[in-house]
C-alpha positions as semicolon CSV with decimal commas, in nm:
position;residue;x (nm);y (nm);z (nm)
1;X;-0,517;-0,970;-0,846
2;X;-0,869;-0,829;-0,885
3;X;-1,194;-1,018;-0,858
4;X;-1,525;-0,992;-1,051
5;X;-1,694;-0,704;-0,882
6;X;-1,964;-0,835;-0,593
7;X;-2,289;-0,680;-0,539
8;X;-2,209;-0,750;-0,160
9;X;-1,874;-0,551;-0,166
10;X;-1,889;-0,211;0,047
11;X;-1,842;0,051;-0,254
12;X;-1,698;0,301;-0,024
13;X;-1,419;0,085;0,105
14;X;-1,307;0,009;-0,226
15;X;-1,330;0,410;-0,341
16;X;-1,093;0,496;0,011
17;X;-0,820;0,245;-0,092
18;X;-0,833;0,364;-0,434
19;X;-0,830;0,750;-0,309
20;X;-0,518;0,578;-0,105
21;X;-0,293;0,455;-0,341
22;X;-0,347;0,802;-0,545
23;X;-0,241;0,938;-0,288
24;X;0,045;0,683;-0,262
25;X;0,123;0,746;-0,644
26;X;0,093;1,151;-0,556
27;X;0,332;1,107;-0,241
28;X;0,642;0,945;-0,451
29;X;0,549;1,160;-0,767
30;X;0,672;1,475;-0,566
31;X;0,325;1,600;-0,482
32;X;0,365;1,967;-0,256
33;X;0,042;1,833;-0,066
34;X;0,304;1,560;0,032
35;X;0,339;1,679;0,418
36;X;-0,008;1,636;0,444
37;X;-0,094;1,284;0,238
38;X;0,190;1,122;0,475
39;X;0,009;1,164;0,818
40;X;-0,274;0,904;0,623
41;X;-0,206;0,727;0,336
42;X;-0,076;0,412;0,429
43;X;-0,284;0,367;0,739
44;X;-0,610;0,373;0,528
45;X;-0,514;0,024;0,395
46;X;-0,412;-0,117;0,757
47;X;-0,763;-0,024;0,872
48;X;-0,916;-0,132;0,563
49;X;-0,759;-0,510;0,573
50;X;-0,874;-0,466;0,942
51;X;-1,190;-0,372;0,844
52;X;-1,257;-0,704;0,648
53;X;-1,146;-0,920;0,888
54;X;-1,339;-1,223;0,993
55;X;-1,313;-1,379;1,416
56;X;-1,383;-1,700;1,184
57;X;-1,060;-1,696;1,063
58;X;-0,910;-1,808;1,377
59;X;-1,163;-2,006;1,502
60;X;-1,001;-2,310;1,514
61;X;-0,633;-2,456;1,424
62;X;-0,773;-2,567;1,048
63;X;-0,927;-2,211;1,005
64;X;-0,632;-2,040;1,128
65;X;-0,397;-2,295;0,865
66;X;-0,679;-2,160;0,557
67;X;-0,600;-1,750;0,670
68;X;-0,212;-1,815;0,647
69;X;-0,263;-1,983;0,296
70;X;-0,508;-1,714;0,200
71;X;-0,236;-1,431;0,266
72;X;0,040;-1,638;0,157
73;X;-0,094;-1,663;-0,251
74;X;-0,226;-1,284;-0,173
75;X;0,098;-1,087;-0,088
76;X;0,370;-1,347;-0,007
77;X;0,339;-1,528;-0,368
78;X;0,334;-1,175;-0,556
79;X;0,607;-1,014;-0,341
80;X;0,842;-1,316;-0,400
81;X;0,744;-1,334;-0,760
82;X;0,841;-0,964;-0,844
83;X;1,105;-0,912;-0,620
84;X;1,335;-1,196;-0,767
85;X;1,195;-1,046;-1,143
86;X;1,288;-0,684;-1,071
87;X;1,643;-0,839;-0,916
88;X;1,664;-1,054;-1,225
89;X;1,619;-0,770;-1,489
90;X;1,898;-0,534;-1,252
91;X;2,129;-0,538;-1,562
92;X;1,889;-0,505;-1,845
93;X;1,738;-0,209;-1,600
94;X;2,083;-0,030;-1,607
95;X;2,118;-0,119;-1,970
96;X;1,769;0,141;-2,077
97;X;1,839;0,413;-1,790
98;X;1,585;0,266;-1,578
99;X;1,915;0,257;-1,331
100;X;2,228;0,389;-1,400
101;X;2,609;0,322;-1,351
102;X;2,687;0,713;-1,423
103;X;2,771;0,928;-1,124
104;X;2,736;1,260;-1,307
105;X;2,349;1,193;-1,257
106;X;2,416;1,348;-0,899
107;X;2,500;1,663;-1,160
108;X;2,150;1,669;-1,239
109;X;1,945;1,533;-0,948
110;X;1,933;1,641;-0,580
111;X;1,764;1,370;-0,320
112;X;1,819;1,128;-0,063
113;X;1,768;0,840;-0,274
114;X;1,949;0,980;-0,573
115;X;2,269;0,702;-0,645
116;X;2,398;0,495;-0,877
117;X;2,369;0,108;-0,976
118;X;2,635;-0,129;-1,054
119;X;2,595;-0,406;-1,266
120;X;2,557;-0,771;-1,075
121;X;2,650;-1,111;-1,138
122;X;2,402;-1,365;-1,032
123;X;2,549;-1,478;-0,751
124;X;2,548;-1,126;-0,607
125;X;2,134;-1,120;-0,695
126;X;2,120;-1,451;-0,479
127;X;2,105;-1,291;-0,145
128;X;1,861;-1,005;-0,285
129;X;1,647;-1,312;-0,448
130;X;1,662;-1,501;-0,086
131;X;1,577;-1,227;0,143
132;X;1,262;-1,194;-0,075
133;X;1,157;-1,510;0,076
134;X;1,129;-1,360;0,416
135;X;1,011;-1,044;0,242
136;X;1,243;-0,838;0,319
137;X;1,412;-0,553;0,155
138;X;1,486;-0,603;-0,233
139;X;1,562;-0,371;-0,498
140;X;1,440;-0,019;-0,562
141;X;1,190;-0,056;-0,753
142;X;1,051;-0,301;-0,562
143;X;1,075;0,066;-0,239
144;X;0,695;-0,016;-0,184
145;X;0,725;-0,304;-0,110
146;X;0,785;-0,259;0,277
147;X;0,390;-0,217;0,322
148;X;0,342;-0,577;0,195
149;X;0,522;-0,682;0,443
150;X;0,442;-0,505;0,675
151;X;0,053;-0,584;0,634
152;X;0,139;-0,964;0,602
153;X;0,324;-1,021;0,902
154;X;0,044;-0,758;1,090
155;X;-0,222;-0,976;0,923
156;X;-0,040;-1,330;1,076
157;X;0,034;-1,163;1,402
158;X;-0,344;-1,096;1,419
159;X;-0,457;-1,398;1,335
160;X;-0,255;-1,562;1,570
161;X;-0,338;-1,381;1,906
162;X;-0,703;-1,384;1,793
163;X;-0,665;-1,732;1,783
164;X;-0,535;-1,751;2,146
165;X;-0,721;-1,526;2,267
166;X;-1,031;-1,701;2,173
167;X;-0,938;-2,027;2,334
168;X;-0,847;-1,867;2,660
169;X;-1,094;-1,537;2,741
170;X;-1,390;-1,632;2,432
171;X;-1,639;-1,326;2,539
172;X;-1,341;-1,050;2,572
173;X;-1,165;-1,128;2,307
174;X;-1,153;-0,757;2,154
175;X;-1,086;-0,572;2,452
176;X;-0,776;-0,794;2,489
177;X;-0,689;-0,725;2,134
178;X;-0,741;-0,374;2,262
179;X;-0,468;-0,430;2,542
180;X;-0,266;-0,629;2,316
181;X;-0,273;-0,320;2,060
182;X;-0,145;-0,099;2,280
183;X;0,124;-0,267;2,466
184;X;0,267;-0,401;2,052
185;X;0,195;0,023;1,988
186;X;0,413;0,107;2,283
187;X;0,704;-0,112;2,164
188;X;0,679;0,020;1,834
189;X;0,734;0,368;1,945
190;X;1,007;0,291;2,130
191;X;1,175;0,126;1,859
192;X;1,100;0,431;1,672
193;X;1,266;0,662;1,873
194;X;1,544;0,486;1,953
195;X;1,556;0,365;1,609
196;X;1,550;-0,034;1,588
197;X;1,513;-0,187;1,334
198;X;1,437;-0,549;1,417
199;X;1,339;-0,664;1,074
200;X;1,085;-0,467;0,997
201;X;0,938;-0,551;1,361
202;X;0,878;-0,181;1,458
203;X;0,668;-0,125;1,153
204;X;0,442;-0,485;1,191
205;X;0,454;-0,311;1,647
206;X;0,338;0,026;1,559
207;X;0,050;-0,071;1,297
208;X;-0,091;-0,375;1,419
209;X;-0,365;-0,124;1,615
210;X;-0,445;0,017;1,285
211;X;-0,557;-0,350;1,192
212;X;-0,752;-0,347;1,521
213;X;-0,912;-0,036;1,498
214;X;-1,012;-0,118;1,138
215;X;-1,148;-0,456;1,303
216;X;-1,351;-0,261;1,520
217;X;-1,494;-0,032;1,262
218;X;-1,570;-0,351;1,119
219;X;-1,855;-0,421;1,431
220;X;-2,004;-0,076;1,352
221;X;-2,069;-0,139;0,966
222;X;-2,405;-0,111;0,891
223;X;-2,430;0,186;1,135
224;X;-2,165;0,375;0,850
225;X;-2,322;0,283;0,549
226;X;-2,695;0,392;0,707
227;X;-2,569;0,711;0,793
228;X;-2,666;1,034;0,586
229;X;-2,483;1,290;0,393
230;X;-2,606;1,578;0,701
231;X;-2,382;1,325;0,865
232;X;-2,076;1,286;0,643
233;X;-2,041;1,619;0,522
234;X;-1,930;1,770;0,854
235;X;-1,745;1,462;0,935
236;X;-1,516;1,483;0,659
237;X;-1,472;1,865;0,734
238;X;-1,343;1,865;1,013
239;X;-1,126;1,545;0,992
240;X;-0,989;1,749;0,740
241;X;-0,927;2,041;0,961
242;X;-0,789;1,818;1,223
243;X;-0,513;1,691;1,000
244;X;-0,467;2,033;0,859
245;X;-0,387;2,136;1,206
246;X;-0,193;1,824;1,293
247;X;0,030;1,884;1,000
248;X;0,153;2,204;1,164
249;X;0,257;1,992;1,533
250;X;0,441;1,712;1,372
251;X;0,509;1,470;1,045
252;X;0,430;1,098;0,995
253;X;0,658;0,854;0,801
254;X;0,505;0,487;0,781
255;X;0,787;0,346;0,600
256;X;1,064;0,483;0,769
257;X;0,841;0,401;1,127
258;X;0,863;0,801;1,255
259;X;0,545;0,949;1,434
260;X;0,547;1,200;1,720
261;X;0,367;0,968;1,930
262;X;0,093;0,707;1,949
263;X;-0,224;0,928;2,000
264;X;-0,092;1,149;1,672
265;X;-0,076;0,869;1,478
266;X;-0,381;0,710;1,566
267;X;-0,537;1,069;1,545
268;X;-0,416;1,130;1,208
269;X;-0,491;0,752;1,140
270;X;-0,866;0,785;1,247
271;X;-0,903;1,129;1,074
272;X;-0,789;1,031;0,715
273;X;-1,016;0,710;0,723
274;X;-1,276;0,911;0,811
275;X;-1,217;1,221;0,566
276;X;-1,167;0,952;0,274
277;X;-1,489;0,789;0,371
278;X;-1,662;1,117;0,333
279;X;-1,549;1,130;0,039
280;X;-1,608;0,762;-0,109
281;X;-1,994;0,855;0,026
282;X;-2,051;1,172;-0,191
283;X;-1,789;1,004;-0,514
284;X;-2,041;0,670;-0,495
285;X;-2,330;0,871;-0,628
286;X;-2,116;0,975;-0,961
287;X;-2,196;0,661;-1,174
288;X;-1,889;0,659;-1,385
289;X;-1,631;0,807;-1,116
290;X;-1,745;0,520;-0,861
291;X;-1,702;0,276;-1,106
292;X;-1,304;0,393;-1,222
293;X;-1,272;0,440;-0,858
294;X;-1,366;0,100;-0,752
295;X;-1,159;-0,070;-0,998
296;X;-0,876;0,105;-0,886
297;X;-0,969;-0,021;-0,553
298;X;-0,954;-0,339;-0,651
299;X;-0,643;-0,285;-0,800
300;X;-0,413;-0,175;-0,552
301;X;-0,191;-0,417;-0,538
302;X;-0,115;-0,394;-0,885
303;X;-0,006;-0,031;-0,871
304;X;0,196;-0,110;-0,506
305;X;0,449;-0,309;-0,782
306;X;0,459;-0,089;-1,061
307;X;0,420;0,219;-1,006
308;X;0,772;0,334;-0,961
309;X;0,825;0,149;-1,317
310;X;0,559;0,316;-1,469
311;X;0,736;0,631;-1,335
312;X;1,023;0,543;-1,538
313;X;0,728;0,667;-1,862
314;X;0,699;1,025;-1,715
315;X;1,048;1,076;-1,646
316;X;1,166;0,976;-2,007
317;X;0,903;1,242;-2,131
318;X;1,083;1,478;-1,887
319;X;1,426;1,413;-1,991
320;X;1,342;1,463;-2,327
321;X;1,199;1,802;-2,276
322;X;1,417;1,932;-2,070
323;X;1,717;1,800;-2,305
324;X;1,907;1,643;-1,994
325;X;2,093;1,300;-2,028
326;X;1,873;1,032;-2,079
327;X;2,030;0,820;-1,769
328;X;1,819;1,079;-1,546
329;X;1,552;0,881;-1,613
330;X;1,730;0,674;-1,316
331;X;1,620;0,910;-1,065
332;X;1,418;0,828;-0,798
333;X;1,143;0,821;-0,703
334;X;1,089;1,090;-0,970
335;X;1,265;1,329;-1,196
336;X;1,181;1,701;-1,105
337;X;0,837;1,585;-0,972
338;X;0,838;1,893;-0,752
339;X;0,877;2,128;-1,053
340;X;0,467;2,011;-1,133
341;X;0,501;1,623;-1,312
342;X;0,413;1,523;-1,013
343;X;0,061;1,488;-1,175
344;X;0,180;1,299;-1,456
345;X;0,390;1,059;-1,214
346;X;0,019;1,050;-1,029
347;X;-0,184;0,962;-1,313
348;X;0,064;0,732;-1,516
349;X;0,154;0,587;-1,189
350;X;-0,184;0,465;-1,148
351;X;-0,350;0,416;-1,477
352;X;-0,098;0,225;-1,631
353;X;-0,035;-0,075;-1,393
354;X;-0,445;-0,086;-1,320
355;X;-0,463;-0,083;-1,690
356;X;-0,198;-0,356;-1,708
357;X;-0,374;-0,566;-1,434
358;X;-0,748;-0,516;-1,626
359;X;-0,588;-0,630;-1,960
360;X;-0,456;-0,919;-1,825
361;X;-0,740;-1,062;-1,680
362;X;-0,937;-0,985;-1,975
363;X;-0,711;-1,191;-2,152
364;X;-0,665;-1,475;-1,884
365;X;-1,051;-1,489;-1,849
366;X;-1,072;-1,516;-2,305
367;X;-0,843;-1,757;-2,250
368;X;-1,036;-1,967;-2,001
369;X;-1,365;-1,911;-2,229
370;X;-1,242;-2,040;-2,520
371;X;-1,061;-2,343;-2,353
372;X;-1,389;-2,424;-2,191
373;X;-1,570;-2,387;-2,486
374;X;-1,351;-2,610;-2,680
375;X;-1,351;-2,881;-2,468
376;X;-1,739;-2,879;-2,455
377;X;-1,732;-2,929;-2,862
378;X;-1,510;-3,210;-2,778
């Protein structure tokens, strides 16, 4: 949910997670620039939550008690909330080709998440509904929501050992986080490789030192926003060039937890927060782009829950012209992205649920007006 805009709020952070969840939107839309948005695109919001975080928070036991609240009505509430609703509407979903019952679809749609849906009955959505409440994995359209997760239980985990940490060593308490980082990295990775899934652990192992190395950023703040564009310009060069080249040694999947190894991830980590920063700095200074961009910022979550829905818009348009069965609408995460929609997924992806999420605040803060203003006439 967004919040009124603050003068305070670092413009540039705001731009990268909105250049993010493009990218996010551009990634599942079939981009061909795919290979290369993957080795960055989720970390960016790791470090970014990192980035804002506050030692306060786990000062003391009551502090600590205010954080888990805090994250609980920001991601657990809204993951909960639309996982049981997009379990809920599984049959009406089937019902307008959103999903689809009909093998033949595999006649007209290649991919490893191309499959059919069978209607439920609601004791089969139970289990679906109830995993939800340990945020775990639901529905697909709900495929994005692993990162919610993933950044909750990251964000706890933090919180937690900070807490500790600042009881037992007070002055050292980063480099510890630093130690702490690496030894939850090194886990990760070997879950990775040897493929473990301990509910969802090897994601929250592996990208809890994306948190910390936002947090650290964090220390070095008003140093970033003093420096220059001489300074930015070849910084986001050749963060570009180092990804560039990366891309051609390796791949990066943050959802299904595959990296080659620990330095490439943090490489490619450190490189797209820094290329996107670049690029927030010179995108700022365009009045009207830095304002869409930061409300997309703020918006992120928004588009994290629909934008696979919203995808559901582009592919109808697609079936339509290419005069295919309407049920391969169904397809996912797009229909023939790769033969160039994938810039209609993008934009439709994004626009509409950021559009959604504006409307309805405009509507829930008219609504508060004009309750507030009639009870003062009373």
């Amino acid at each position: 949910m967004a919040k009124p805009i603050n003068k305070k709020r670092i413009e540039e952070i705001d731009i990268i997670k909105a250049l993010g969840i493009i990218c996010v939107a551009a990634g599942h839309g079939g981009t061909p620039f795919e290979h290369f948005i993957y080795l960055f695109h989720m970390a960016v919001f790791f470090i970014a939550s990192g980035f804002f975080y506050k030692p306060g928070s786990s000062s003391s036991l009551g502090n600590l008690w205010k954080s888990f609240i805090k994250k609980m009505k920001e991601i657990w509430v809204p993951f909960v909330i639309w996982n049981t609703v997009y379990v809920l509407l599984h049959n009406f979903f089937i019902k307008i080709n959103v999903y689809t019952d009909n093998p033949a679809i595999a006649d007209y749609v290649e991919g490893p998440y191309v499959g059919t849906q069978n209607y439920k009955t609601l004791s089969q959505m139970i289990p679906t509904i109830r995993n939800g409440l340990f945020l775990r994995e639901g529905p697909q359209l709900a495929g994005a929501f692993w990162f919610l997760a993933s950044l909750f239980w990251v964000q706890l985990l933090y919180f937690c050992i900070d807490f500790i940490l600042q009881k037992i060593v007070k002055k050292h308490v980063d480099l510890f986080q630093g130690i702490v980082s690496v030894l939850l990295l090194s886990y990760g990775y070997y879950c990775s490789i040897q493929r473990l899934y301990i509910y969802g652990f090897a994601k929250v192992a592996s990208f809890y030192c994306l948190y910390y190395l936002g947090h650290l950023l964090s220390r070095k703040k008003d140093l970033l926003m003093q420096m220059k564009w001489f300074c930015w310009l070849p910084a986001g060069i050749i963060s570009f060039a180092s990804l560039y080249i990366m891309g051609k040694f390796g791949s990066i999947s943050f959802a299904q937890v595959k990296y080659v190894n620990p330095v490439y991830m943090l490489a490619a980590s450190a490189c797209g927060w820094f290329m996107l920063y670049s690029i927030a700095f010179f995108l700022k200074r365009i009045f009207g782009v830095k304002k869409l961009l930061m409300e997309i910022g703020r918006r992120t979550l928004s588009v994290v829950i629909f934008h696979f829905l919203a995808f559901k818009l582009v592919a109808a348009i697609v079936v339509r012209y290419y005069g295919v069965p309407a049920f391969c609408i169904a397809a996912f995460p797009n229909l023939y992205g790769n033969r160039g929609w994938w810039l209609g997924y993008t934009i439709v992806g994004v626009s509409v649920p950021v559009l959604a999420d504006y409307l309805y605040h405009r509507a829930k803060n008219w609504c508060g007006n004009m309750i507030r203003h009639s009870d003062k006439q009373k």
